[in-house]
C-alpha positions, 0 to 999 in steps of 0.5 A: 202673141204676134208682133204687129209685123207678124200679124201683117204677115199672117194677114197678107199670107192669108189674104194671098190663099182668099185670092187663089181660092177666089181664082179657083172658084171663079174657074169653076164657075167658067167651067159651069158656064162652058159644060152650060154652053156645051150641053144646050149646043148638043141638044140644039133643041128649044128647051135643052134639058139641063141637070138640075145639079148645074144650076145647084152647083152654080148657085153655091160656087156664086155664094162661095164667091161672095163669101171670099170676096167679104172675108177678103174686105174684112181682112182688109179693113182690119189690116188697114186698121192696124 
């Protein structure tokens, strides 16, 4: 069992690794945004053709973004808790 001090601790820890990953997966979601950008310059035609794994990955890394972000508010609720 950990002491109060230790379960801050391992609180914080935690809430440092939820913040990288949401940095990470914020970066992701920019380089979709720049490889977007870059394929409809290319093409320069009214209807760009864009993969369809574009708008898929996107649509995951926004949801993995709204998942760290509330287990981030969880964490915090219950370390303001304690």
């Amino acid at each position: 069992m950990y002491s109060l001090g230790e379960l801050h601790a391992q609180l914080a820890a935690f809430r440092e690794k939820l913040a990288e990953a949401t940095g990470h997966t914020n970066r992701a979601l920019e380089l979709l945004d720049e490889a977007r950008e870059t394929i409809v310059t290319a093409f320069e035609q009214a209807e760009p053709w864009l993969p369809p794994q574009l708008a898929a990955a996107e649509e995951r890394l926004r949801h993995d973004a709204e998942r760290l972000a509330a287990a981030d508010q969880l964490v915090t609720a219950y370390q303001a808790s304690l």
